[in-house]
ZAMARGU-4260 file (C-alpha; in steps of 0.2 Angstrom, whole numbers, plus 5000, padded with zeros to 4 digits):
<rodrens>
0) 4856/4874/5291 | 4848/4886/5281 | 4862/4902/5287 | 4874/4889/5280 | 4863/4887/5263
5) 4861/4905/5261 | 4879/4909/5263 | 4883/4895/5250 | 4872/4904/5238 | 4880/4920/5241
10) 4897/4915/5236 | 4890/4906/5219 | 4881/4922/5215 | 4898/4930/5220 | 4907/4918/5209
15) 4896/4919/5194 | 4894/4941/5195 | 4911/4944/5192 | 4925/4935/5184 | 4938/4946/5188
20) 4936/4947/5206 | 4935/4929/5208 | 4952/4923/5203 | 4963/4917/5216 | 4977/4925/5222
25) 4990/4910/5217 | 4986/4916/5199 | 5001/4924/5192 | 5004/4933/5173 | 5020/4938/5165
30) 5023/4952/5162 | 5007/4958/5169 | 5010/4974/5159 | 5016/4975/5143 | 5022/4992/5134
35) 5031/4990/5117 | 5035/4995/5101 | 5022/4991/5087 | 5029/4977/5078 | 5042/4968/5091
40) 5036/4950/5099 | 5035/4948/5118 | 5035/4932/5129 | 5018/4931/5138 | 5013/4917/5150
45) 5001/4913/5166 | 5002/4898/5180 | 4992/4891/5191 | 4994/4872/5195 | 4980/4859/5194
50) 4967/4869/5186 | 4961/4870/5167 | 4971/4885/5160 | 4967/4891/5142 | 4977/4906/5136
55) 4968/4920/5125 | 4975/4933/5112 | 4964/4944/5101 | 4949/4934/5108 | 4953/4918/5100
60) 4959/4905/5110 | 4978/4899/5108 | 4981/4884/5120 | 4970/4875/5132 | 4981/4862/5144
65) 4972/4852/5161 | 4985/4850/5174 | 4999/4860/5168 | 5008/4874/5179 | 5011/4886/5166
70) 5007/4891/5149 | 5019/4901/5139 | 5016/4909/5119 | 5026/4923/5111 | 5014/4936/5102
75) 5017/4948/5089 | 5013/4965/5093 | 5004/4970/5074 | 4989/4976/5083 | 4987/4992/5093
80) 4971/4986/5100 | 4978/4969/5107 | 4973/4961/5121 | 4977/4943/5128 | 4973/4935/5144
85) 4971/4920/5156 | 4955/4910/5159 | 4955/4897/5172 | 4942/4885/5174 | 4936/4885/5194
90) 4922/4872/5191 | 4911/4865/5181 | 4902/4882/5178 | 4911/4895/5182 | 4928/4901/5176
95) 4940/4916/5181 | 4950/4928/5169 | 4963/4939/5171 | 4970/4952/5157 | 4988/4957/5152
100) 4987/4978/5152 | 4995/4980/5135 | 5001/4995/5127 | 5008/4995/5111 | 5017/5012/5104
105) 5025/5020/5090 | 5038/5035/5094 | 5032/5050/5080 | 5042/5061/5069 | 5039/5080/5076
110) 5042/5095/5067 | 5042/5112/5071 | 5039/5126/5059 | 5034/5144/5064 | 5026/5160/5055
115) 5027/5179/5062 | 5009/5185/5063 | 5011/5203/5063 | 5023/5216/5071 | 5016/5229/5086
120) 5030/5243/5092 | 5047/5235/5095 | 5035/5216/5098 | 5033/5203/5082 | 5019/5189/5088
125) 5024/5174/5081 | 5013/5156/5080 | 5025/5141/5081 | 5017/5124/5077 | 5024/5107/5082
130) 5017/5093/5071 | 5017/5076/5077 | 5018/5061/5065 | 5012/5044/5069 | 5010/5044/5087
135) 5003/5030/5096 | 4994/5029/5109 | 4987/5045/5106 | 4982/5045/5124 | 5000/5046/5132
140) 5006/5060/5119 | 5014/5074/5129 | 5020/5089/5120 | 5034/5099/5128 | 5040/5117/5121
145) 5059/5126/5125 | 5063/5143/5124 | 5081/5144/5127 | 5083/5126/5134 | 5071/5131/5147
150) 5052/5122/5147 | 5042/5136/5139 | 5024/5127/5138 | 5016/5110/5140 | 5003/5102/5128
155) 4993/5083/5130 | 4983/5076/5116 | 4965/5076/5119 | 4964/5059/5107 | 4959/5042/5118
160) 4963/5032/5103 | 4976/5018/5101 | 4980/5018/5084 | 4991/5032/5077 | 4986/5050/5074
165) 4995/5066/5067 | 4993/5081/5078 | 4998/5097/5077 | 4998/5108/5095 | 5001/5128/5092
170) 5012/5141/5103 | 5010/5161/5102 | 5023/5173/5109 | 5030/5189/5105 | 5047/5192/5104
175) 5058/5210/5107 | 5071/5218/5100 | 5081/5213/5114 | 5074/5194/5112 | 5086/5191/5095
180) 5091/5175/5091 | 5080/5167/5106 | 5081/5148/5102 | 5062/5136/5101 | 5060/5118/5099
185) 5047/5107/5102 | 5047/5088/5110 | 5034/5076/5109 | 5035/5060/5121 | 5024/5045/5125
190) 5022/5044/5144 | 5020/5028/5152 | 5023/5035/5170 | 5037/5027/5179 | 5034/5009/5171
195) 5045/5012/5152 | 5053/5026/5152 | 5055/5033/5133 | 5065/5044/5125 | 5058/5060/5119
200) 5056/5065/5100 | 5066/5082/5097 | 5062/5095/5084 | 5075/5104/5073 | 5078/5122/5083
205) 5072/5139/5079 | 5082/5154/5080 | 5069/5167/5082 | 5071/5186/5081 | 5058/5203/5083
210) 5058/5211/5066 | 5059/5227/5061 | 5062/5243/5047 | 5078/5246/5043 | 5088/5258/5054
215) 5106/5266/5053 | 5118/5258/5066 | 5127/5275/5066 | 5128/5293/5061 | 5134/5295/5042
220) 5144/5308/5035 | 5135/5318/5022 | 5148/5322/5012 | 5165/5312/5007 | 5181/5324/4999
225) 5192/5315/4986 | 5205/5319/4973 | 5204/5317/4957 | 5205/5299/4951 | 5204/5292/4969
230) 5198/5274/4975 | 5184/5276/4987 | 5172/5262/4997 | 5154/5271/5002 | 5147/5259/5015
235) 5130/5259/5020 | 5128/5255/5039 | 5108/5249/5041 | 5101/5234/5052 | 5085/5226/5050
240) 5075/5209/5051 | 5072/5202/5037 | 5090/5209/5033 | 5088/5222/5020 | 5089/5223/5003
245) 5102/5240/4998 | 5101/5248/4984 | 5113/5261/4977 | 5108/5275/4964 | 5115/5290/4957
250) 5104/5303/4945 | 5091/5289/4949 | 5097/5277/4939 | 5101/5260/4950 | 5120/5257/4949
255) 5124/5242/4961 | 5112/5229/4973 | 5110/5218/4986 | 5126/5224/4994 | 5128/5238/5009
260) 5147/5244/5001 | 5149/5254/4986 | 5168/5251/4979 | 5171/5266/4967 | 5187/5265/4956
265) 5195/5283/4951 | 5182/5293/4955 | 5186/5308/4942 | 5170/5319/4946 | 5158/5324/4961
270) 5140/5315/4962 | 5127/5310/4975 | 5126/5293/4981 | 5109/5286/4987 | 5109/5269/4998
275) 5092/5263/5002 | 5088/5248/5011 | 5070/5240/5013 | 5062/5224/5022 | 5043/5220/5021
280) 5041/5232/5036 | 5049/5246/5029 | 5065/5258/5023 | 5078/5268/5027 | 5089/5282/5015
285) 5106/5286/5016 | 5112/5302/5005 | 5132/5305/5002 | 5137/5317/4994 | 5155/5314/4985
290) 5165/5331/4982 | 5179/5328/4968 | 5195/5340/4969 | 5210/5340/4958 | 5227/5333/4967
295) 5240/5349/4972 | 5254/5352/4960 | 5267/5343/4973 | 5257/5327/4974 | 5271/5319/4962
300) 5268/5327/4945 | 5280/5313/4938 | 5269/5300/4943 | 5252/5308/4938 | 5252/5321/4923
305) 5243/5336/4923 | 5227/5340/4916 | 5234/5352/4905 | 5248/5342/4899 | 5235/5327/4894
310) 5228/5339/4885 | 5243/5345/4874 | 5241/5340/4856 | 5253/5321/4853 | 5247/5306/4844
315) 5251/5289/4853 | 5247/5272/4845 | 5239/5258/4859 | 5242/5242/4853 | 5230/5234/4859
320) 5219/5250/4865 | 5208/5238/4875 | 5214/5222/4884 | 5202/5208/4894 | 5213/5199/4902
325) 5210/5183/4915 | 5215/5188/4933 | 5234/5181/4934 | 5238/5180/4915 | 5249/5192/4906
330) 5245/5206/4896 | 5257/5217/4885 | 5254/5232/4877 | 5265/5244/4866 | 5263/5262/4866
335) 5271/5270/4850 | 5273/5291/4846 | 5267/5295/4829 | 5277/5315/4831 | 5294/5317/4838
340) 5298/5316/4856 | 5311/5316/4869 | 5307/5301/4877 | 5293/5290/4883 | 5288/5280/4899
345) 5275/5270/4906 | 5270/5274/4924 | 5259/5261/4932 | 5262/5251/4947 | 5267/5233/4941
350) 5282/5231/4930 | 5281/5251/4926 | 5296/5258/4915 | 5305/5276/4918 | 5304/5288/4907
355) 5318/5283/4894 | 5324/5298/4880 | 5326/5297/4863 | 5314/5283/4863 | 5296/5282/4852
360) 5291/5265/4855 | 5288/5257/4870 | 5282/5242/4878 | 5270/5237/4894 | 5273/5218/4898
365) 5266/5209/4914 | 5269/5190/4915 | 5256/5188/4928 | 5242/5202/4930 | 5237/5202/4949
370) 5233/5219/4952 | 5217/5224/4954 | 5217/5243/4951 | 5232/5243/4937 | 5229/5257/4926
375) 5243/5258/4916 | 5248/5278/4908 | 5260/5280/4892 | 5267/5297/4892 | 5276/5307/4881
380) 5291/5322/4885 | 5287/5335/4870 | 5301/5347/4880 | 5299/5362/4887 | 5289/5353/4903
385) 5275/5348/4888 | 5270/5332/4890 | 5256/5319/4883 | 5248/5302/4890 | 5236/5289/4884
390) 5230/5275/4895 | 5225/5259/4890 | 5205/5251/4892 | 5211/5236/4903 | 5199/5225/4910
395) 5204/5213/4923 | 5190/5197/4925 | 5189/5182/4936 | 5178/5169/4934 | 5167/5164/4951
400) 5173/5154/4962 | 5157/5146/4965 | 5139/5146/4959 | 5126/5141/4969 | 5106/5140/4970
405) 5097/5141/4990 | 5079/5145/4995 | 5079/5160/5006 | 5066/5153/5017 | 5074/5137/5024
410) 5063/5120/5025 | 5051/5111/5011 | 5043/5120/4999 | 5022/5118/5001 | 5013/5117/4984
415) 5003/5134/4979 | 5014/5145/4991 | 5027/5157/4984 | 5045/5155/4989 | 5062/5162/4982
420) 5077/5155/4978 | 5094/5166/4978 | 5109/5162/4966 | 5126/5169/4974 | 5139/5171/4964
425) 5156/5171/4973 | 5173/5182/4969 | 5168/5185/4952 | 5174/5202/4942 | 5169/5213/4935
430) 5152/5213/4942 | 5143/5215/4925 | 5136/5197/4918 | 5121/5189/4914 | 5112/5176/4927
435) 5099/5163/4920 | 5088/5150/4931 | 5084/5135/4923 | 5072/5120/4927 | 5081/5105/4920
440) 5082/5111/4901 | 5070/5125/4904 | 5073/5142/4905 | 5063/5152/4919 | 5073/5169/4921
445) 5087/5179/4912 | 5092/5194/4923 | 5107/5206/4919 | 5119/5212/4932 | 5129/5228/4927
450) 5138/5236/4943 | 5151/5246/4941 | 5165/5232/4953 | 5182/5230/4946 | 5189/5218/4962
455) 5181/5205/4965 | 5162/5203/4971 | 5148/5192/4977 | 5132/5194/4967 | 5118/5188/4971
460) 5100/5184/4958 | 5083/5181/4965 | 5069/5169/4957 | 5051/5169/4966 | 5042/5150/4962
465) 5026/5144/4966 | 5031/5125/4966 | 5019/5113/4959 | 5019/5094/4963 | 5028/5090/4949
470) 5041/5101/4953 | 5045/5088/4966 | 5062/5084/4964 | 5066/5093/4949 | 5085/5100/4946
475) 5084/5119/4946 | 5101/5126/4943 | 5108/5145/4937 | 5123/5150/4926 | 5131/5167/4928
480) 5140/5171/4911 | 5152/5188/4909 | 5148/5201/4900 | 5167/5206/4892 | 5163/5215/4877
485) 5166/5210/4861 | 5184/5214/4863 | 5182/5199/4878 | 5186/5180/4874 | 5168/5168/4874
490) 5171/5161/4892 | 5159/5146/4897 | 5144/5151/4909 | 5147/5146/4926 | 5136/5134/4931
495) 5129/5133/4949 | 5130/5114/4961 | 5110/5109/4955 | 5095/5114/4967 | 5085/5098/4971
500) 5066/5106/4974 | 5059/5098/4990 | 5040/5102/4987 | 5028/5095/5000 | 5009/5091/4994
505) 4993/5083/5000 | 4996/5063/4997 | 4986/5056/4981 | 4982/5041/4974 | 4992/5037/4956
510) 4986/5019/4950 | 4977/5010/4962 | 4965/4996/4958 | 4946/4995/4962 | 4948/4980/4965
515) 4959/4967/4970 | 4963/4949/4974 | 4972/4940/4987 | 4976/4924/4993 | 4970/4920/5012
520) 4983/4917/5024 | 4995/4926/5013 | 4988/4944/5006 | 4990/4957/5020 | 4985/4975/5015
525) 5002/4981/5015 | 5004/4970/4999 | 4991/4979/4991 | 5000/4987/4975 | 4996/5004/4976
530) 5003/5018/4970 | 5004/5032/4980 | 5012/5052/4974 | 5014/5060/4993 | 5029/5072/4997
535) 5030/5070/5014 | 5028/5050/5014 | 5009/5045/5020 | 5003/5033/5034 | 4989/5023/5026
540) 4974/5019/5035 | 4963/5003/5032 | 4943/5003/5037 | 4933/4991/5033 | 4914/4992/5033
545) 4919/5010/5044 | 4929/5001/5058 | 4949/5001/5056 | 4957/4986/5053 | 4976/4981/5055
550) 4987/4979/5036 | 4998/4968/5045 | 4985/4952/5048 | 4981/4940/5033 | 4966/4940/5028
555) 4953/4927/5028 | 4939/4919/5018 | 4926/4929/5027 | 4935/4946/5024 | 4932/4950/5008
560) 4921/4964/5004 | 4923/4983/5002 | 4937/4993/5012 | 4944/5011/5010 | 4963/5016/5009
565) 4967/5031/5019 | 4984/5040/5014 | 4988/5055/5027 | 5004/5066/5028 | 5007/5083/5036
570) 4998/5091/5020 | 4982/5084/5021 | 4975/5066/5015 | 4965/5055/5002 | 4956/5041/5000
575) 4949/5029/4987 | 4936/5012/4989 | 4944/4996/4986 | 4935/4981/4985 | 4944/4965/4990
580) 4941/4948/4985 | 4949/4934/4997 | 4953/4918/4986 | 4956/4901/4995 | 4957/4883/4989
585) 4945/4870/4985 | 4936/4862/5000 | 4919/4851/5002 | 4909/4850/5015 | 4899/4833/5007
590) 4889/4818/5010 | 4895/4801/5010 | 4878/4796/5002 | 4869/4802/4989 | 4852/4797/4979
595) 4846/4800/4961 | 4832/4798/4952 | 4834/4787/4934 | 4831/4798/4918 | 4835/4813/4931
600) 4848/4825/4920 | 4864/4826/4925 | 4867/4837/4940 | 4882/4840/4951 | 4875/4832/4968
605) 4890/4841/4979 | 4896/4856/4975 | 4915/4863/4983 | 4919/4880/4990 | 4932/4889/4984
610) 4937/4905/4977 | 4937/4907/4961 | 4925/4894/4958 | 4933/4876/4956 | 4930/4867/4941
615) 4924/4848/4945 | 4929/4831/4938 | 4919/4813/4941 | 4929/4797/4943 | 4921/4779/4943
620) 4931/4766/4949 | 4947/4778/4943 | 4939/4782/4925 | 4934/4799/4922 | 4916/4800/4917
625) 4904/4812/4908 | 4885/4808/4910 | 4870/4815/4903 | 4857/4805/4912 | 4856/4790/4926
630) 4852/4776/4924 | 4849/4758/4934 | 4869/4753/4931 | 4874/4768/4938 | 4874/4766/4957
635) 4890/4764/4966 | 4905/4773/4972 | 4910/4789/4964 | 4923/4802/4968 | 4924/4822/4963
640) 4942/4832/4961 | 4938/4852/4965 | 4952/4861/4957 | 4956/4880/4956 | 4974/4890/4956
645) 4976/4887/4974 | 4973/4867/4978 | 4966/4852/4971 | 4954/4840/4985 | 4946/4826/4983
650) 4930/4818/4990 | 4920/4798/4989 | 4903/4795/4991 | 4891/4783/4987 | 4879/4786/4974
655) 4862/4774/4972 | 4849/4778/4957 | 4830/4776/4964 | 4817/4771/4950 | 4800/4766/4951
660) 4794/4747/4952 | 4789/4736/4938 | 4780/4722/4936 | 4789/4706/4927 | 4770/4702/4917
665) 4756/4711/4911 | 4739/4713/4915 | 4729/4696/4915 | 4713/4684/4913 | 4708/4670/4924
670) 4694/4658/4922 | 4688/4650/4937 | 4673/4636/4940 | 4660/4635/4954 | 4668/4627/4971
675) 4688/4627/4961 | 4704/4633/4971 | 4714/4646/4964 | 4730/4656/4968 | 4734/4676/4963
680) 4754/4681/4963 | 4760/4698/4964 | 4779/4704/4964 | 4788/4718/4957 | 4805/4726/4958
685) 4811/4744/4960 | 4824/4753/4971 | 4820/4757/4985 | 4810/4740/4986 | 4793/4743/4984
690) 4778/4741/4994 | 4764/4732/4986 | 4748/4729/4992 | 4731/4720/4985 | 4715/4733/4978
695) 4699/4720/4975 | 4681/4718/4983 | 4684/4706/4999 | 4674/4692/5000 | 4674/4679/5016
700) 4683/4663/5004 | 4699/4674/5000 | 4715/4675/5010 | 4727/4689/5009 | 4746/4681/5012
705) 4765/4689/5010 | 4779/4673/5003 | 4796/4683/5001 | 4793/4696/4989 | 4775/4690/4982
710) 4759/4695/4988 | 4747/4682/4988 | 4727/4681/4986 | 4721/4663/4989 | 4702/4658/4983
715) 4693/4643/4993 | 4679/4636/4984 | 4675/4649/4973 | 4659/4656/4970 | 4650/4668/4958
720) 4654/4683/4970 | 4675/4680/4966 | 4672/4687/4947 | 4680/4705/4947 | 4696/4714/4945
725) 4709/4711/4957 | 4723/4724/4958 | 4741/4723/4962 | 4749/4741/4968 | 4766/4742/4971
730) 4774/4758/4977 | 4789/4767/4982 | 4795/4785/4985 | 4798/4785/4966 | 4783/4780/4958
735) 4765/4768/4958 | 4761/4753/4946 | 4747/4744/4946 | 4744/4726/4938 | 4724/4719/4935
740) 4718/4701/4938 | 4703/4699/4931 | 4693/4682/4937 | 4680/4677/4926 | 4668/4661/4931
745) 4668/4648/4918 | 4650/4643/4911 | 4643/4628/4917 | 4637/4617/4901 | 4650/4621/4891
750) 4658/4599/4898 | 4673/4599/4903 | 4685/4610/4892 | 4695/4600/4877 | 4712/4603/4886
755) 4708/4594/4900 | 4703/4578/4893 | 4721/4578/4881 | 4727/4580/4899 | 4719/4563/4905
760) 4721/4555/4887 | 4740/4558/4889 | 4741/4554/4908 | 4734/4536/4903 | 4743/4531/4889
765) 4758/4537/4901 | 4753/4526/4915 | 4750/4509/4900 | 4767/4512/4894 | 4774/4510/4910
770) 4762/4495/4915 | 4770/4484/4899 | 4788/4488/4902 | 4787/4483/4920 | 4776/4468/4914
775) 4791/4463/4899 | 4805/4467/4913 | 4796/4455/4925 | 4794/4440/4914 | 4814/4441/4907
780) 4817/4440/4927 | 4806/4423/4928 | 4814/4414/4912 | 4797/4411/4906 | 4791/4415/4886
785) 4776/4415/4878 | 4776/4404/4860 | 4763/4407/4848 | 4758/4392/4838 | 4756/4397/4820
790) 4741/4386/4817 | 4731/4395/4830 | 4737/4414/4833 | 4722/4416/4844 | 4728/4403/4858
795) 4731/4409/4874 | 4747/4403/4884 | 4746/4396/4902 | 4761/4397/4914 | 4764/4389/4931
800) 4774/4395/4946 | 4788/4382/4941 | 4789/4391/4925 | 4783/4378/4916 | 4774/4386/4898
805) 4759/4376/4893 | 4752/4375/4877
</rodrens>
């Protein structure tokens, strides 16, 4: 038998060593793995039949059932380190767990943002950084990076939390010339294997290029030939990343920007044109050299007058010299001869007139202006092949088209950094007006623009910031307003579509108590009124007492202490102490029974919990009392009312006042005689009874007896040795009281005292009243009387037993 009693022993040892191994096979749990977003609720149960099943979640226990097959309970996933599982009861001893594998997640937000590090020959290194928002579990982030649409690189968080985490995971590459417009992104994904299958997080793409100085895309000619009065565009042909920035001068003085063409209207003399383009990373210059001749005599002398006649001696009137017109509107001039002429004309090519004779006053009208490069000529025929002109100052304007404001680096703004914003003016003409950036009503920058662009032309102003906080959102705008000359009507400034500033900063705290309360089972920490200034919006972080707790749960009685709020966005984080107080209702955790001392003070015998402190109210028998000390009449039942703002309770009890005993007499004196009985009583009262008890000398002839509530000392025969002082004690937990006896022998020749023979004088003259009413009631009975004779008052009578009276 002992093999047998060993192998017994070896499976209870088996049993008792490990739980998990122990559970039977027929246990079943669903779903045995749980992988879900934080937040949702999932159905979770285990079965096994005949055996004691208690379900636990969060290490608390939720049901307990004997004898059931299944136990089922839907849970809210609001914590990341859940767990939940099954305990079955084997024995009397020993019980068997198994544990639902949960995972609960929270797909990020990802962002990709990248910055060349510096430029080597025809390679720029660049640093992409993918930064991952709230990801959860930490452990199963996976970081995926694209070049092209094709896996570039992998990256796996190192974290082994639960709860959510930011992360950022950083690439370096170089990119060639020949590499332009290659195509990043980044993708972050929680991978739980083949179980759940989630959908990646994508990142915005980047278009990413080398960079490089400014170079000419093709040879240019050096020099450009042109008549007199001639239209000519000088085009600068340069490539770069950044894309350059042109600039065109001539005599060094800056004529025209931010554009590579050079529009030139009636170029009348020869000059050297300069176009220079820069980047951060360098600059290229391009020379022209523009040579200016006079047209041929055959080039149409009718339509273009010689230099020598435009300068014969005639006097023409403009009227108006100068005209600003509006793109489209009509314009009328009149040319008038102050001398004699043959004739007059206007040569121009919208609505022009012949020459007509015998004419000195002519007009130029244009119902709709649409040509661009109008230059209208009055001439004059003084004969003999003399002529004369005089052209009119036209100016031909068009308000833009649009006006808008764009940072030239695309994304957020970061507080401290310096960016630029660009406002591009569209179709606007001429290309001389006035650009200023405001903030709101603020003026930041005024900047003239003063090319020399009749057509049409996109102009473009820069304005570098360095964005504060509170420039968060703040409407920054531009307006470009002509420059027409005081000859020019007062136009409106065109105002740009506003700029809303998107600046990022570190997450602060604004107004946010110190301290705080809430109501348990109601007041989570996401209630906690906090307000928070964060541009990207913050994750916040609870700890409490250092260890992270969920804002989701209510809070209890017993979590009220000194927690920290953490506030964390992809700029960095804050924190502030907060120190929570958790109120609940009134409660008593009391006696049914209660004792006081009488002439005790007053004193609350039961006090409630409760948060904040609940005010307390006696009843007796229904009636609201107030009390400054007990006393004998005031034992009974009470009741008490605990009230606060959450909740009013109630509880009875039974109250009895203790005081000391007393005695009903006084101290005493009693004589006694030589050989005499006597009896000593003793009784007091007091609560609780008390117990009383005789103090004296004892002697052989007393007794010591209890009656009820009396302590009794009887004397036999007393004797000389009985004299003394006998005390009566009487005691309880409240007190002692004595009372004194004392027995004195009576002397002996003092007779028998007066008082006793009244006594025995009374008791006789009792006992002969009574013997002559009997006698009188006996003889009225018999019929007999009794006559006196006058003449002999002392005669006795005699009577017989026939009744007979004798004299």
């Amino acid at each position: 038998m002992l093999p047998f009693r060993m192998l017994g022993l070896f499976f209870l040892t088996l049993l008792s060593y490990g739980a998990h191994s122990t559970c039977p096979s027929e246990v079943f749990l669903h779903p045995p793995v749980i992988i879900e977003e934080y937040g949702r609720e999932v159905f979770i149960n285990c079965s096994r039949q005949n055996v004691e099943m208690s379900l636990w979640v969060g290490g608390e226990v939720l049901k307990n059932l004997s004898g059931r097959a299944l136990i089922q309970h839907r849970i809210a996933l609001t914590e990341w380190n859940l767990t939940a599982e099954c305990r079955i009861q084997l024995n009397d001893s020993h019980e068997c767990i198994k544990a639902f594998d949960i995972t609960v997640y929270n797909n990020p937000k990802v962002i990709l943002s990248i910055k060349p590090e510096h430029t080597e020959g025809e390679e720029t290194h660049y640093e992409l950084k993918c930064d991952v928002i709230d990801a959860a579990p930490a452990q199963n982030l996976k970081v995926t990076w694209y070049k092209n649409d094709q896996i570039f690189a992998n990256n796996a968080s190192s974290e082994t939390t639960r709860a959510p985490v930011n992360e950022s995971f950083t690439l370096r590459f170089s990119i060639s010339k020949g590499e332009n417009n290659t195509r990043f992104r980044c993708e972050a994904k929680l991978d739980f294997g083949a179980v759940n299958q989630l959908n990646p997080v994508v990142s915005q793409e980047h278009n990413v290029s080398a960079l490089y100085a400014p170079e000419l895309t093709k040879n240019h000619s050096n020099e450009i030939r042109v008549y007199q009065g001639e239209n000519i565009i000088l085009t600068c042909e340069v490539k770069g990343n950044p894309p350059p920035v042109f600039y065109w001068t001539t005599n060094g003085t800056i004529i025209f920007e931010d554009t590579n063409k050079l529009e030139i209207i009636q170029q009348n003399h020869s000059a050297i044109y300069t176009c220079t383009a820069t980047n951060e990373l360098g600059n290229v210059t391009v020379e022209i050299n523009v040579s200016v001749t006079e047209k041929p005599e055959d080039a149409d002398p009718a339509a273009t007058p010689t230099a020598e006649a435009a300068a014969q001696d005639c006097s023409l009137i403009l009227t108006p010299s100068e005209a600003v017109v509006r793109f489209g509107e009509p314009v009328e001039i009149n040319c008038a001869a102050v001398t004699d002429v043959l004739g007059m004309g206007w040569e121009v090519s919208v609505a022009g007139k012949g020459f007509q004779q015998h004419v000195k006053n002519l007009t130029w009208k244009v119902e709709k202006l649409e040509e661009w490069k109008v230059q209208p000529i009055c001439y004059v025929s003084l004969g003999e092949d003399k002529q004369c002109e005089a052209k009119p100052n036209i100016t031909l304007y068009k308000i833009p088209d649009i006006v808008s404001v764009s940072a030239v680096d695309h994304g957020p703004m970061i507080e401290g950094r310096e960016y630029q914003l660009r406002c591009d003016i569209k179709n606007v003409a001429p290309a001389q007006l006035q650009v200023k950036w405001y903030k709101g009503n603020e003026t930041l920058f005024t900047e003239d623009k003063k090319l020399p662009i009749a057509t049409p032309f996109n102009v473009s102003s820069h304005f570098n910031i360095t964005p504060k906080r509170s420039d968060n959102g703040s409407v920054i705008r531009c307006e470009a307003e002509l420059q027409l000359g005081p000859k020019g009507p007062a136009l409106h400034p065109a105002a740009s579509t506003p700029y809303i500033a998107n600046v990022q900063y570190k997450p602060l705290f604004k107004a946010c108590p110190d301290k705080y309360k809430g109501t348990e089972g109601k007041f989570t920490l996401q209630e906690f009124p906090c307000e928070i200034d964060a541009n990207p919006p913050t994750s916040i972080n609870w700890y409490h007492n250092g260890k992270s707790v969920s804002s989701y749960e209510p809070l209890k009685r017993t979590d009220s202490g000194n927690y920290m709020a953490e506030i964390v966005n992809i700029i960095g984080k804050s924190s502030t102490p907060v120190s929570i107080t958790i109120e609940y209702g009134p409660s008593f955790s009391c006696k049914g029974e209660y004792e006081v001392n009488e002439n005790g003070a007053f004193r609350n015998l039961c006090e409630p919990e409760g948060v904040p402190p609940p005010s307390i109210t006696w009843f007796k028998h229904e009636n609201m009392i107030s009390l400054q000390h007990w006393t004998k009449e005031d034992s009974g039942e009470y009741s008490l009312k605990a009230t606060n703002p959450h909740g009013t309770v109630e509880h009875k009890f039974n109250l009895t006042v203790l005081y000391a005993p007393e005695f009903t007499d006084g101290n005493t004196t009693v004589e006694f005689i030589q050989g005499g009985n006597m009896t000593l009583n003793c009784s007091a009262v007091g609560n609780p009874n008390p117990a009383i008890h005789w103090d004296y000398q004892p002697c052989r002839n007393l007794k010591n007896s209890t009656v009820g509530r009396y302590k009794i000392i009887t004397v036999t025969g007393a004797t000389s040795n009985n004299a003394g002082v006998y005390k009566c004690v009487a005691t309880n937990k409240v007190g002692t009281v004595t009372r004194s006896f004392t027995l004195v022998e009576k002397d002996k020749t003092s007779g028998t005292p007066n008082y006793l023979w009244l006594i025995i004088l009374l008791m006789i003259t009792i006992i002969i009243i009574c013997l002559i009413v009997l006698h009188r009631s006996y003889k009225k009975k018999q019929g007999r009387y009794s006559f006196v004779r006058n003449q002999d008052p002392t005669a006795i009578p005699l009577t017989t037993k026939s009744g007979a009276v004798h004299a």
